[in-house]
Backbone bond lengths (Angstrom), bond angles and torsions (degrees), N, CA, C in turn:
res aa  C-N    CA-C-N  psi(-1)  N-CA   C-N-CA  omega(-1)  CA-C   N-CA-C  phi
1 X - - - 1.445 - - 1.516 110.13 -
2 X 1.322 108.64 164.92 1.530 95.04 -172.03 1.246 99.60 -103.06
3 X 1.602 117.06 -165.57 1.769 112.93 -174.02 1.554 102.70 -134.33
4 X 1.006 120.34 22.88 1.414 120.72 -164.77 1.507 101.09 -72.60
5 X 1.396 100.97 148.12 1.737 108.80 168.45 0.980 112.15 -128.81
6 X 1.739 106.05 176.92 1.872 91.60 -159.55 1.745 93.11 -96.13
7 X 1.154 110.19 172.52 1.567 128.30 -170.20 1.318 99.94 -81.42
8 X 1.274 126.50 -49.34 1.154 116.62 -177.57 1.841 119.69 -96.23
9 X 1.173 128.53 111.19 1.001 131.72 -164.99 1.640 111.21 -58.16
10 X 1.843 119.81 -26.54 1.463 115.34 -172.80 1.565 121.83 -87.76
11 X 1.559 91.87 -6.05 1.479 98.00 162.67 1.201 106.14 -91.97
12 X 1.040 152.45 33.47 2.055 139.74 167.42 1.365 111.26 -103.76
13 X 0.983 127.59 9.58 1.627 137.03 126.13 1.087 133.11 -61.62
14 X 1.545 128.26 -38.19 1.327 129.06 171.14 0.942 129.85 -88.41
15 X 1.694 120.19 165.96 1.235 126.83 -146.61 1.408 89.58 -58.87
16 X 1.447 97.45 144.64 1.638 103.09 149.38 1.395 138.44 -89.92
17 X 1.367 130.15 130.85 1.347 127.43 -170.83 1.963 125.09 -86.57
18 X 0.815 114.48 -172.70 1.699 109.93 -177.46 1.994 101.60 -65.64
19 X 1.027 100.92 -34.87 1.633 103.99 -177.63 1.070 101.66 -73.87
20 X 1.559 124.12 -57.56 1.521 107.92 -177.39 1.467 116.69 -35.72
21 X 1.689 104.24 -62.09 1.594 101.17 -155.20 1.857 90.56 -80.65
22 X 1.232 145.94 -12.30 1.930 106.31 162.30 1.536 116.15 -70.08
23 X 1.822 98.61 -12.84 1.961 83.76 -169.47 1.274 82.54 -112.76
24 X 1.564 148.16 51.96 0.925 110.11 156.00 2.181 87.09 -139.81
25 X 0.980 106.09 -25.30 1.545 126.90 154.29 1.371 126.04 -34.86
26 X 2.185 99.33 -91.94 1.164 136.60 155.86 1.515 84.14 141.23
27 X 1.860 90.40 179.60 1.716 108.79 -165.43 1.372 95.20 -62.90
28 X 1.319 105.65 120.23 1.341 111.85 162.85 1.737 111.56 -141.76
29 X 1.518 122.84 148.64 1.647 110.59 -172.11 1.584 119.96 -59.99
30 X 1.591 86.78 160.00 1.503 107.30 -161.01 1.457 117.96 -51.25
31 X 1.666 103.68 -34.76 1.369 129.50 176.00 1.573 104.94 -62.14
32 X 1.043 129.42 -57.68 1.409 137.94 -174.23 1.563 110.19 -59.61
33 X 1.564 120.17 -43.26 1.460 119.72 153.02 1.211 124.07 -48.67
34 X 1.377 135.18 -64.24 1.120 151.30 164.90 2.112 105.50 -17.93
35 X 1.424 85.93 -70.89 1.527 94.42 173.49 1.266 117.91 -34.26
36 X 1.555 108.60 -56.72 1.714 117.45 -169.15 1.690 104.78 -70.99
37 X 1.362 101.76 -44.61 1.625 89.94 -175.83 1.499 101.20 -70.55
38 X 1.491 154.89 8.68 0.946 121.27 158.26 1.466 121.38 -99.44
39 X 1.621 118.62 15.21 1.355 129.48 136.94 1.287 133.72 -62.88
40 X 1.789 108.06 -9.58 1.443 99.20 159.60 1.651 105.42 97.31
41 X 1.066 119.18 -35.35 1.287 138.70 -143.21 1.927 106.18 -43.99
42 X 1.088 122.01 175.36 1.651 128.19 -167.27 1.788 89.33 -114.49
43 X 1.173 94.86 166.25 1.583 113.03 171.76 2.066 107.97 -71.95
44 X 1.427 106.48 -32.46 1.693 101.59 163.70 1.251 113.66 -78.04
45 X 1.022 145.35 -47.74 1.028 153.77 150.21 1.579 109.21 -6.75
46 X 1.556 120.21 -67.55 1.458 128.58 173.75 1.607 94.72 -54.09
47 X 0.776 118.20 -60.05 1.741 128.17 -147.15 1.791 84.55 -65.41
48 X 1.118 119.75 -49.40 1.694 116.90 -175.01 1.722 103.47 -50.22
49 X 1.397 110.09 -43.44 1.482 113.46 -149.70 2.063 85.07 -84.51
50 X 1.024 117.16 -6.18 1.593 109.32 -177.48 1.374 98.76 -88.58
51 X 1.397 123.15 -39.43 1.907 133.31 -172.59 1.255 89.67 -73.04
52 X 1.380 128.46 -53.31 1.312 108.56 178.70 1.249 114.16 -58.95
53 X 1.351 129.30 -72.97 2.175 114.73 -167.95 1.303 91.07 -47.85
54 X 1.832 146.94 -37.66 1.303 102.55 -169.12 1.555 135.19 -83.69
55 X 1.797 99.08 34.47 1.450 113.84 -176.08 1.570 122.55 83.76
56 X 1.637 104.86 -2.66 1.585 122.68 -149.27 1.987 92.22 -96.56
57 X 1.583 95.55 13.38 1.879 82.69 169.31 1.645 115.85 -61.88
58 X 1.125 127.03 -46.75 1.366 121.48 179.81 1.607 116.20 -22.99
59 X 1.686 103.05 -57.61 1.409 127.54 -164.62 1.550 90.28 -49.11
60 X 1.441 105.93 -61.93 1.586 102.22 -169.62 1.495 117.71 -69.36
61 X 1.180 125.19 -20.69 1.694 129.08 159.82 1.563 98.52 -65.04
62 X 1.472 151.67 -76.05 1.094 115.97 -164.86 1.509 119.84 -70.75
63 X 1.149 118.27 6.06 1.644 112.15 159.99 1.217 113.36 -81.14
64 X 1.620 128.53 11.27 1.262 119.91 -178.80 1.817 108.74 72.42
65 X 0.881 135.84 33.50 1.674 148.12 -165.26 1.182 95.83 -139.24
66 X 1.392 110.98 159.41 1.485 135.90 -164.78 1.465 106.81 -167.77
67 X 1.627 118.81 134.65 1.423 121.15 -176.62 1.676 97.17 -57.74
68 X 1.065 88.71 160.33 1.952 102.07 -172.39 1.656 86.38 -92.56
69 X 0.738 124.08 -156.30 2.206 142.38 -146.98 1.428 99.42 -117.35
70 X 1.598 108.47 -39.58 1.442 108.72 -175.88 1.431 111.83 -103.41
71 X 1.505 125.90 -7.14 1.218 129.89 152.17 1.633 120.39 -39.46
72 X 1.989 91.47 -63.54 1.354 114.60 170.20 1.338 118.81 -51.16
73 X 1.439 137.90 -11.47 1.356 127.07 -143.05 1.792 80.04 -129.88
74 X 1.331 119.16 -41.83 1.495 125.03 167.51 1.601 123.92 -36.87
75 X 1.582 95.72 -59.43 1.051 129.65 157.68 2.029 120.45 -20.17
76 X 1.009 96.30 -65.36 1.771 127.98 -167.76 1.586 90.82 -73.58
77 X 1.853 121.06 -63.17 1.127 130.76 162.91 1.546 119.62 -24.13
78 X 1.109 107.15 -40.79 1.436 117.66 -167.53 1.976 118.91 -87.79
79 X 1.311 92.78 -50.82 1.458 131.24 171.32 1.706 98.59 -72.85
80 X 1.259 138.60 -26.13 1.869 109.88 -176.01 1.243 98.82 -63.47
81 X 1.177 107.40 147.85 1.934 136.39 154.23 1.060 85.67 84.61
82 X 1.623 154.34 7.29 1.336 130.36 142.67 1.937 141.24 -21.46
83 X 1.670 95.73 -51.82 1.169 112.41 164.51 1.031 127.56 -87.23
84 X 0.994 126.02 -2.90 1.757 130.85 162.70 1.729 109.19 -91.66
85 X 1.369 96.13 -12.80 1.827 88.81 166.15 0.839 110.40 -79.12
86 X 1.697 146.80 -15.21 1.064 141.02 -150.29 1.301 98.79 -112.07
């Protein structure tokens, strides 16, 4: 996944769009975007679900933070058919 953040810090509240989440995600299918944007999800929101795959949940547990619902649900989005590749 990639790690990019957005440049401007007062937009990472707002909604996020299909560009946000591949450049802020990475290339991932159109279908699988589709999915996430109809969670609605914010531009932190993406950026949470990237700290999370990079194992970096701890970081956000001792800040007292917790993935949000649609992090989690991004998450799953991202992760189906993982274990059936294996």
């Amino acid at each position: 996944m990639a790690a990019a953040v957005t440049s401007n810090p007062g937009q990472r509240g707002a909604q996020a769009t299909a560009e946000d989440v591949k450049r802020i995600i990475g290339d991932i299918e159109d279908p699988k975007v589709l999915e996430i944007l109809n969670l609605e999800p914010t531009i932190v929101e993406l950026e949470e679900v990237v700290v999370g795959a990079a194992g970096d949940v701890d970081i956000l547990g001792k800040e007292g933070h917790q993935l949000t619902a649609v992090a989690y649900q991004i998450v799953e989005i991202l992760t189906a058919g993982e274990e059936e590749r294996r």
